[in-house]
C-alpha positions in Angstrom: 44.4 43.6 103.8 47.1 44.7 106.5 44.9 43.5 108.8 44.7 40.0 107.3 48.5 39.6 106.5 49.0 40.6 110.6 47.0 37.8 111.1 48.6 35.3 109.5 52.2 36.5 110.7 50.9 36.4 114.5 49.3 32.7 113.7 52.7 31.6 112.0 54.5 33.3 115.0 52.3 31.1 117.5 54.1 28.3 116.8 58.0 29.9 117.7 56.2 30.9 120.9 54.8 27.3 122.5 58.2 26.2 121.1 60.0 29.3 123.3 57.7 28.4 126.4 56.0 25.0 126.3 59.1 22.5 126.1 59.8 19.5 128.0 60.7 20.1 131.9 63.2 17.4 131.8 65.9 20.0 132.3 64.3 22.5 135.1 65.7 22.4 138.4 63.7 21.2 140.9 64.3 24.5 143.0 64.0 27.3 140.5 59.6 27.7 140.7 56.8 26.4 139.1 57.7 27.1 135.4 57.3 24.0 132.8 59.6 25.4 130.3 62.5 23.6 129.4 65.7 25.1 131.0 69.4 25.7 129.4 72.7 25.0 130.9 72.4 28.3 132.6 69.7 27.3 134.9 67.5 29.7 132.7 63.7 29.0 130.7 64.6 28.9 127.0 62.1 31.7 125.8 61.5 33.1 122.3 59.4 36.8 123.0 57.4 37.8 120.3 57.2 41.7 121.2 54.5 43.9 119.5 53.5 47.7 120.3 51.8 49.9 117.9 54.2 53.4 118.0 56.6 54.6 115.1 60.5 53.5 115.7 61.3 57.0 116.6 58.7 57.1 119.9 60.5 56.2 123.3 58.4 53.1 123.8 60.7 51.2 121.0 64.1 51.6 121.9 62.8 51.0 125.4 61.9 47.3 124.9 64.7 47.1 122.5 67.2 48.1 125.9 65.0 45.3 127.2 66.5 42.9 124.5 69.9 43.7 125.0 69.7 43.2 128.8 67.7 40.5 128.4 69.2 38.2 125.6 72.9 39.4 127.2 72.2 38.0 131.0 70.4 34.9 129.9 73.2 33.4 128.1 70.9 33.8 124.5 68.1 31.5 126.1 65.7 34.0 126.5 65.4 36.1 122.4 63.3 38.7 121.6 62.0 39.4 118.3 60.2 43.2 118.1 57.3 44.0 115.8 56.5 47.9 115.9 54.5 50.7 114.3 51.5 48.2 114.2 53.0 45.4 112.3 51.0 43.1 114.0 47.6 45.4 114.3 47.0 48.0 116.4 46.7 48.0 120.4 43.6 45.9 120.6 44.4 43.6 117.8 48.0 42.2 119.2 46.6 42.7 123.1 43.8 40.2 122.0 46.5 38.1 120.3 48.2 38.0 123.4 45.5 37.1 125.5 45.1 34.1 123.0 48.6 33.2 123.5 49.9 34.1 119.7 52.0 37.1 121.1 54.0 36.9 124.3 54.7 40.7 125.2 53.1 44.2 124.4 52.9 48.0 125.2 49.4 49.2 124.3 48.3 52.6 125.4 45.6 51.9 128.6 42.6 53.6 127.3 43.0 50.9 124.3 42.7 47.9 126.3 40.6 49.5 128.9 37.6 46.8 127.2 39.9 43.7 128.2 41.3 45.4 131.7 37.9 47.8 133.1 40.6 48.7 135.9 42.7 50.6 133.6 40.1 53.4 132.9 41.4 54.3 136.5 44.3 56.4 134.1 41.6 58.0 131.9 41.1 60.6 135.2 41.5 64.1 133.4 44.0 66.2 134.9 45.1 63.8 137.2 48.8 64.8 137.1 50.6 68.0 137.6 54.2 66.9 136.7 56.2 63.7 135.9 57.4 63.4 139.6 54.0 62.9 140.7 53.2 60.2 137.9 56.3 58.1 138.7 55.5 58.2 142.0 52.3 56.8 141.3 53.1 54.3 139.3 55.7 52.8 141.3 52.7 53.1 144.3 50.6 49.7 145.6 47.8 51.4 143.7 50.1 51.1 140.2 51.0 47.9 140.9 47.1 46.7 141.9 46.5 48.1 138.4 49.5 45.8 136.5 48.3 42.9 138.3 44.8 43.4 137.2 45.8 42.7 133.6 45.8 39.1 135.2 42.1 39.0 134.9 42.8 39.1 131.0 45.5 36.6 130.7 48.4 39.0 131.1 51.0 39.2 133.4 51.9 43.0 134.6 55.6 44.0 133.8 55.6 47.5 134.4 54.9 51.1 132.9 56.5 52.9 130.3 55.4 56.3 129.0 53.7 57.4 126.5 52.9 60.9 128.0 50.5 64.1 128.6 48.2 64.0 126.2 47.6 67.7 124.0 45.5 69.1 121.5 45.9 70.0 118.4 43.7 72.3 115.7 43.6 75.0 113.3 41.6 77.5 115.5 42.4 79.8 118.4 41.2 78.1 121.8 41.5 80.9 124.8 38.3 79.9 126.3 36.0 77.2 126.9 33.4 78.3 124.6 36.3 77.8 121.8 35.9 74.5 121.8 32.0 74.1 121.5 31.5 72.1 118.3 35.2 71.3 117.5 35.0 68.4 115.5 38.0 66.4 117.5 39.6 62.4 117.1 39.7 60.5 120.1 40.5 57.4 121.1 37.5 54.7 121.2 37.0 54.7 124.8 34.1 56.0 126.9 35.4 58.5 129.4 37.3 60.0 126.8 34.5 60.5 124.5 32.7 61.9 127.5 35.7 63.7 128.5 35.2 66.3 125.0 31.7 65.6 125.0 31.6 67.9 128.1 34.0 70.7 127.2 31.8 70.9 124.7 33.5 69.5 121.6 32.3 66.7 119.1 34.4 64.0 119.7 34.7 60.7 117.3 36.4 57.6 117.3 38.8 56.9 114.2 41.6 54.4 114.0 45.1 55.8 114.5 46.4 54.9 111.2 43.9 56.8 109.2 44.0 60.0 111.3 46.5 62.3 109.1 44.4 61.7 106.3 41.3 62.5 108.1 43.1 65.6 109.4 45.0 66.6 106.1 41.0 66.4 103.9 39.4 67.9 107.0 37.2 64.9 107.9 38.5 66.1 111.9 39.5 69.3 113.0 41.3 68.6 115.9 42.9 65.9 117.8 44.8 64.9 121.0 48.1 63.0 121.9 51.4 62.8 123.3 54.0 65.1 122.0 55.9 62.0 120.5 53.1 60.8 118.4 52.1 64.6 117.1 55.5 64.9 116.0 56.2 61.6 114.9 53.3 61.0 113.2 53.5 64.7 111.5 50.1 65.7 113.0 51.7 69.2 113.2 52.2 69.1 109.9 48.4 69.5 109.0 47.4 71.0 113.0 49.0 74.8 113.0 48.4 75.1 116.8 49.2 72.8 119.6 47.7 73.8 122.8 50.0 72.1 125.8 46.7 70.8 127.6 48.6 68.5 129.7 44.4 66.7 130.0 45.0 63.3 130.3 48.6 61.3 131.0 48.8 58.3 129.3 51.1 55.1 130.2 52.1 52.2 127.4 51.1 49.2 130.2 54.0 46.4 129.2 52.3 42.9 129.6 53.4 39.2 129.2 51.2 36.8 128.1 50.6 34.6 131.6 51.3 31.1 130.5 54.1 32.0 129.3 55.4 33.9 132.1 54.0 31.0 134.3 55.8 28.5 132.1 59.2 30.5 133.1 61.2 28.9 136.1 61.7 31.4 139.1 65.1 32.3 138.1 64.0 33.1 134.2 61.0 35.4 136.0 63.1 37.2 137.9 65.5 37.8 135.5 62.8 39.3 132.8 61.1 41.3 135.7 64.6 43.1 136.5 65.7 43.6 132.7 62.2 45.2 132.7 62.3 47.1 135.6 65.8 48.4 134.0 64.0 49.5 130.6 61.7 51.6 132.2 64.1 53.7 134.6 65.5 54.2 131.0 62.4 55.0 129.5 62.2 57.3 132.0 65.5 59.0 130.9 64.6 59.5 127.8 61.5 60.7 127.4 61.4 63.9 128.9 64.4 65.3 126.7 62.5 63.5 123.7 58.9 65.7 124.9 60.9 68.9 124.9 63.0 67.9 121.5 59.6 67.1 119.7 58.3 70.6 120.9 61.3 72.3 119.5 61.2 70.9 116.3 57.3 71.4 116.2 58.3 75.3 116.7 61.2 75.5 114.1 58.8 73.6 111.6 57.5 77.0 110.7 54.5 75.2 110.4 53.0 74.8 113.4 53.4 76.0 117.1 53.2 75.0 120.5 50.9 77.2 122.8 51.0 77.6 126.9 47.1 76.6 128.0 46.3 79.6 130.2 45.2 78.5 134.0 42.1 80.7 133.4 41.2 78.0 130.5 42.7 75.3 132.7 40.2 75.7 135.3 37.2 75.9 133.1 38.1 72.7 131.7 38.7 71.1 135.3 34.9 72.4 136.1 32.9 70.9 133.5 34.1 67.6 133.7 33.2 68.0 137.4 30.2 68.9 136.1 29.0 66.4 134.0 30.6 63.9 136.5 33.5 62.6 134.5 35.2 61.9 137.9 31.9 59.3 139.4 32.5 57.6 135.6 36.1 57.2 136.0 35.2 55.3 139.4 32.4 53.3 137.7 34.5 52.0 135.1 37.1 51.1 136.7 35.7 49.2 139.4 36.4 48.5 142.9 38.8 51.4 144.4 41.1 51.6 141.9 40.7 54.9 140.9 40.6 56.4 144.0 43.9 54.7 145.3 45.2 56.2 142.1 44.1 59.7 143.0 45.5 58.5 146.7 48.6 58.0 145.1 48.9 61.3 143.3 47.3 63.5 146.0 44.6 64.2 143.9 40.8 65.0 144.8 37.5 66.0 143.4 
């Protein structure tokens, strides 16, 4: 039923958007680009943004595009307005990406490994263990190779706007894991994409796929005994709640890719572009600022909760996991999937090698 009623809001909301982006060009000056979109007094593409994203309010990926808002609707004079639909108001990650690509949402912030089926390149951030700190990430996602990777969402009807995080990806479960062999038959959610199935498959776990909204049920009856995910969504979510140990596994780190739907960023005069490419560029140093203090705040709460706890992942452990996804050839996957070289200019990027 949810499903149904997000489907009828993004169809009513299709018709705000080709009025936002599809207007007359009688008004565009003749030296501001290749937009069609009808432009204000300000010399700026009149734009209404239907945002989407699937994370809870209290995640760092909302009141990042909402900083995007304010800079946005301030410096365009009010011809450019956003209206932001969270917490999977308009369907999860592959439902409103989909309805971007269609043209019935304008912006989103899906996790990668989510619309890895629309954009094959982004399994290139699926490499386990990829990154050692935050430094290094950043790094490589302001790299040639991150950008390659934003404008491959092209290829899907989306135009690339830039990264915001979603973070290192931990597990949680109701067991003691010290070794390897503690994780042989752990019954454990994961998202529905290949490499990470094959990921758990080869630490020797029993990975499934199960939608995100259903997962605290599934974990509170028993239906899983373990999952993984950032720190944000374990805390937000109240994973901890029914998960008494967290193990800081640091396996996977995991971007929200922000995307425009490309007619309508093509239907935006050069001066609108570049005006939504800096207010962008501005939310995501900010995203940046927040989301580190926001990690540590959700591990302190998880620890006071007297519920749950965080636990330090041992290097002894660290390295045994490292080994047998060498060993079942995660790494040659992650290369397959993502085609071309994007994985290894990735790896490039971080300093990282097999």
């Amino acid at each position: 039923m949810k499903k149904f009623l997000s489907l009828i809001l993004v169809l009513g909301l299709s018709a705000s958007l080709m009025a936002g982006c599809g207007g007359s060009q009688e008004e565009t000056p003749a030296d501001e680009g290749s937009g069609d979109g009808a432009a204000d007094a300000s010399g700026y593409t009149t734009l209404n943004i239907i945002a989407a994203h699937g994370a809870a309010e209290t995640t760092s990926e909302n009141p990042s595009l909402l900083k995007f808002d304010e800079l946005s609707e301030a410096r365009a004079g009010g011809a450019a307005t956003v209206d932001l639909y969270p917490n999977q108001q308009l369907g999860g990650d592959r439902e409103y990406t989909e309805a971007a690509t269609q043209g019935n949402v304008t912006m989103g912030g899906p996790s990668t490994a989510n619309i890895a089926p629309f954009v094959p390149a982004l399994n290139a951030f699926e490499t386990p263990f990829l990154f050692s700190d935050r430094e290094t990430v950043y790094a490589a996602l302001d790299s040639d190779a991150g950008q390659a990777l934003l404008d491959s969402l092209e290829s899907a009807g989306l135009k690339g706007l830039g990264y915001f995080e979603n973070g290192f990806r931990h597990l949680t479960c109701n067991k003691d894991i010290n070794t390897l062999a503690d994780l042989n038959g752990l019954k454990i959610r994961v998202m529905e994409n290949e490499i990470h199935l094959a990921i758990w498959t080869a630490l020797g776990a029993n990975p499934g796929p199960l939608a995100f909204g259903e997962l605290y049920t599934a974990l509170q009856q028993k239906s899983f005994d373990a999952q993984e995910n950032p720190a944000e969504l374990i805390y937000n979510t109240k994973f901890y709640e029914v998960q008494d140990h967290v193990y800081l596994t640091s396996h996977i780190y995991t971007p929200y890719i922000i995307y425009m739907n490309l007619d309508a960023w093509n239907s935006l005069n050069a001066q609108t572009q570049e005006l939504v490419q800096e207010c962008m560029d501005e939310a995501v140093a900010y995203c940046r600022e927040i989301c580190e203090e926001n990690e540590q705040a959700c591990f302190d709460a998880i620890n006071d909760s007297g519920v749950s706890k965080t636990y330090e992942v041992s290097d002894e452990l660290h390295q045994e996991m490292v080994d047998a996804c060498t060993n079942a050839g995660i790494y040659d996957m992650v290369i397959e999937k993502a085609g071309g070289t994007y994985a290894q200019d990735l790896w490039a990027a971080a300093g990282f090698s097999v």
